[in-house]
C-alpha positions, -999 to 999 in steps of 0.1 A, spaced: 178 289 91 210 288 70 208 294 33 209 260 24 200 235 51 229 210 48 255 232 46 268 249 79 243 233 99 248 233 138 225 213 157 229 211 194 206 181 211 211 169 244 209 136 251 221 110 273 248 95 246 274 116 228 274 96 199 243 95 187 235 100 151 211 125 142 195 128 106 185 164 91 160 160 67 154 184 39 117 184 25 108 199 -8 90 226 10 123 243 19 133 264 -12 164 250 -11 156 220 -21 157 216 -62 180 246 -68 209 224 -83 183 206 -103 172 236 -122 202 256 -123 217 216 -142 183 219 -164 188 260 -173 227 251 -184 215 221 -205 190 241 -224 218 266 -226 244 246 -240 219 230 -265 207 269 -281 243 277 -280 252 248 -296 225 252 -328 238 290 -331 270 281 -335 256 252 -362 236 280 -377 264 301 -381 293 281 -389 268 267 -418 274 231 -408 252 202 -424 248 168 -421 268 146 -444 254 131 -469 281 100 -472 269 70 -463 283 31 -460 293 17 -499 306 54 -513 332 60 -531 353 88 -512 388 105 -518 410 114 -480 422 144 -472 460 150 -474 467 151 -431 501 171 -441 495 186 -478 530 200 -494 534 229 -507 527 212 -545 508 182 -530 470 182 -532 450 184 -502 429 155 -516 446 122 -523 441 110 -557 432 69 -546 395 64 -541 384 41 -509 350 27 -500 336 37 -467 324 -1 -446 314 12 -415 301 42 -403 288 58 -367 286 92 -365 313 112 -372 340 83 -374 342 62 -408 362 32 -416 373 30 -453 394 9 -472 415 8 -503 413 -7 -537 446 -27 -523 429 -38 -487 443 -9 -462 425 6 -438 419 39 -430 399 57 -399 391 94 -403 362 118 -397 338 127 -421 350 160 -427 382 148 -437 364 126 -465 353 137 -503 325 120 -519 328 108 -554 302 115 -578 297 79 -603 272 81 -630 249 61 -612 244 85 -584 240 117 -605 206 123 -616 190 138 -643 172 173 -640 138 169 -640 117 186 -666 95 219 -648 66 237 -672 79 267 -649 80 301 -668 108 314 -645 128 280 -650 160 282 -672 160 264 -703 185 243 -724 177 257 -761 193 237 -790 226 253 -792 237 244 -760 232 280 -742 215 287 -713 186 306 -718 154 330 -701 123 314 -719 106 345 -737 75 360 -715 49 380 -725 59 408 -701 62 448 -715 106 453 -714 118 478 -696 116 509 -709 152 520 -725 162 556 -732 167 565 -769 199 575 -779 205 602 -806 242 605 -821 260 637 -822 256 658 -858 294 649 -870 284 612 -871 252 616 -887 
């Protein structure tokens, strides 16, 4: 029997008619039978690891812009002296997936991917550090410099340094 049973099959009947129709039927005993199916599964699962390595490794996140932000556009052919951001804020109104819809302050619309979008920061959205009893945790002190709260831990031991006799 041939490799594969519908391919390159010859069957030779004799019979009374010469144009009968004769149907070869492939069971799933015959190995044959749900090769395509699991090579098609074996690629999928391929494509998806490959796919989350390249994720992994490219550092690629999901975007955190949603519909109602403020966002800046990128620049699609920046000059030399021109930024690559534009300096006009738009509003995103519709969102699926990776396409967004935004609009300007004066009513035109724009439709670009998320990657070519900028989200503005407004007070509202910037929140306040909370407060952490941590040891470890950095700590405003009055003068405005960032500071390592004082631990109880022995320093490091330094070496002592004696000056030469001429500058004693």
């Amino acid at each position: 029997m041939p490799e594969r049973a519908w391919q390159d099959l010859a069957i030779d009947f004799f019979s009374a008619k010469e144009c009968a129709t004769f149907l070869v039927i492939v069971d799933y005993y015959n190995p044959s039978w749900n090769r395509d199916k699991d090579t098609k599964d074996i690629d999928a699962i391929r494509k998806i690891k490959g796919k989350i390595y390249a994720d992994k490794k490219r550092g690629s996140k999901i975007s955190d812009i949603s519909e109602g932000d403020i966002v800046r556009i990128r620049n699609y052919e920046p000059g030399k002296i021109e930024p690559k951001w534009s300096k006009e804020n738009f509003k995103v109104i519709k969102k699926v997936g990776n396409d967004t819809l935004v609009v300007s302050d004066q009513g035109v619309r724009y439709r670009r991917p998320v990657a070519h979008l900028s989200k503005i920061q407004t007070s509202s959205s910037i929140q306040e550090p909370t407060k952490n009893n941590d040891t470890n945790a950095r700590v405003k002190d009055r003068k405005g410099k960032i500071g390592i709260p004082d631990t109880d831990e022995a320093k490091r031991p330094k070496r002592g340094h004696k000056l030469p006799v001429r500058y004693q």
